[in-house]
N, C-alpha and C positions, 0 to 999 in steps of 0.2 A: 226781206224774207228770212225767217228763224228758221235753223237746224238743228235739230238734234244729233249726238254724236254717233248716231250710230247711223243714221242716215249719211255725215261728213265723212267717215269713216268707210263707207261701205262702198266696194268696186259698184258699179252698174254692169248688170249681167242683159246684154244682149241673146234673148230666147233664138233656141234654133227653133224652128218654124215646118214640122213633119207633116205631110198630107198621107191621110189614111183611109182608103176605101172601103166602106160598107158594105155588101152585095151578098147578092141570096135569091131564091125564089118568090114571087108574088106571095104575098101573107107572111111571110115568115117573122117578120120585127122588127126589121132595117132603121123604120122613121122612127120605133119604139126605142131603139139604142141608143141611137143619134140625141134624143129625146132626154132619157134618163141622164145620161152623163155630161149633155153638154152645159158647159158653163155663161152660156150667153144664149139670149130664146131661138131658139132653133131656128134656122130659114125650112121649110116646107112649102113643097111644091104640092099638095093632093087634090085631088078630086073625086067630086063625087063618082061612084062606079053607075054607070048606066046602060039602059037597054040594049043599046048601039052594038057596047064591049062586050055583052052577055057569050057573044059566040068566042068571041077570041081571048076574054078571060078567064080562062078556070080557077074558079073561087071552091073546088072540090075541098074539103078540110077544113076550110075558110070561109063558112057560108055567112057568120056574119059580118064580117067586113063591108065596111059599107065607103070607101075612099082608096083612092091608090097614088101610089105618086106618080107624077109625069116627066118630070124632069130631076131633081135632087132634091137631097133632104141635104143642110149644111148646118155644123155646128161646132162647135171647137173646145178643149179643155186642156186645162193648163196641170201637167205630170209632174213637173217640176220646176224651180224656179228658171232654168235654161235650157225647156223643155216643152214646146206647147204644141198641140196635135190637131190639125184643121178637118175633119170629119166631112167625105161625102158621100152621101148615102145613095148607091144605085137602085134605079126603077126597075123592079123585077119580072117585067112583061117582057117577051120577043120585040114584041111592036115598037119599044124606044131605047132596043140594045145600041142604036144609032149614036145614042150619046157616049155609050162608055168609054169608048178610044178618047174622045175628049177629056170627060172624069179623071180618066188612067194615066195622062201625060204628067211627068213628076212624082206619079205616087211613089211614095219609099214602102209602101204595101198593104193588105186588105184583109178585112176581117171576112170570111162567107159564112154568110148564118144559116143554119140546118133545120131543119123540123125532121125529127127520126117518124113522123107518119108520112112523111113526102117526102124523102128523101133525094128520089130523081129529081127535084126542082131544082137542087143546087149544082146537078153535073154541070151545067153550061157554066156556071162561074168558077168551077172549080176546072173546066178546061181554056177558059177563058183567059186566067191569070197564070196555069203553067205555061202556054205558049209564050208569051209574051215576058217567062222570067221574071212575075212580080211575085216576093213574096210573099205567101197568105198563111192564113191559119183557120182553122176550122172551130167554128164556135154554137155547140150545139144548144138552141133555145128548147129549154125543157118547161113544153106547153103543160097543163093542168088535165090531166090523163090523159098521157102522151107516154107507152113504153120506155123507161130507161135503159140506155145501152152501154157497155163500158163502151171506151174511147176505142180501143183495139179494133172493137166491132165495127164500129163506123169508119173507123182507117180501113179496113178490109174492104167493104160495102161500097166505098167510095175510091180503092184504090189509088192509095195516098201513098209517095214517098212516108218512108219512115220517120224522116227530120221535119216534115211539117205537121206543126201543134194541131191535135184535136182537144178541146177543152168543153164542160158545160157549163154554160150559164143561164140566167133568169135575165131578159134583156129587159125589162121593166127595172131591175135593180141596180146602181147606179154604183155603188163599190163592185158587183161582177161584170158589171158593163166595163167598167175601169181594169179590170183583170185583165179583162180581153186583150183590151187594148196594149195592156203591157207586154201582152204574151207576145202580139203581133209586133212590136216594136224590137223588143227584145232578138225573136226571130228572124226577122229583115237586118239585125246589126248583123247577128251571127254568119248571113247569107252574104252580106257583103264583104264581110272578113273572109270568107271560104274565095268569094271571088278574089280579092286583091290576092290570096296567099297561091291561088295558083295562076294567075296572070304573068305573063310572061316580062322578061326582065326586059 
């Protein structure tokens, strides 16, 4: 086998390997994020929405939707060369919050996506991961006539510490998809540093 010298030459860089959670309310963009950014075809779990779910799912805002996820959306992209980020996207119904404890084991922390015309949908993720000291960041999907709010507004709205990221993005778009993510990476470093620096000796 032939080398090139820059290949003979070059360390092998062993990727650190980050799990990053998705979550949000029913319709918001989850599988659509997961979607646009991942570098590998996405795993989805969706199904059809049916008569059954009609009472326990409120598709309010969301009328055309026509699929929901049941279990996870999974997809992964690579930040940097010693830096790769495994995506799981949480099912946004009550009905298969069963799973997220699962999802959540490991995560280094999670993106929760917003819709400012439903805003309530995302409290439960956003109480969800303070308890439990996962860092998140807030990422607001600005639907196509859908009011814009500064960030301020939505930190107030949603009663956010000051130090976690409110940002907007377009989760269809795949460099603000990739924003997100950095923001939440970025975030969870910072959170860990604040932990080690007052951890006792």
């Amino acid at each position: 086998m032939v080398f090139g010298r820059s290949e003979r030459n070059k360390p092998v860089v062993e990727p650190v390997a980050l799990k990053i959670l998705v979550a949000g309310g029913f319709g918001v963009g989850k599988t659509t994020l997961v979607g646009a950014v991942s570098e590998i075809r996405p795993l989805r779990t969706e199904e059809d929405l049916s008569e059954v779910g009609r009472p326990v799912d409120d598709i309010g805002g969301v009328e055309s939707k026509r699929t929901t996820t049941v279990a996870m959306d999974f997809g992964r992209i690579t930040l940097r060369e010693d830096l790769v980020l495994y995506l799981f996207g949480t099912p946004g119904q009550d009905r298969f919050w069963f799973l997220w404890d699962e999802l959540a084991q490991g995560a280094l922390g999670a993106v929760v996506l917003a819709d400012t015309r439903r805003l309530e949908d995302c409290f439960a993720a956003v109480d969800y991961f303070e308890r439990r000291a996962i860092p998140f960041a807030i990422a607001v999907n600005c639907f196509e006539g859908a009011q814009r709010h500064p960030a301020d507004m939505i930190r107030e709205a949603l009663d956010l510490d000051p130090e976690v990221p409110v940002v907007l993005c377009d989760a269809r778009d795949r460099s603000s998809a990739k924003d997100v993510l950095i923001t939440v990476v970025e975030h969870a470093a910072k959170a860990a540093e604040a932990r080690r620096a007052t951890a006792p000796m």
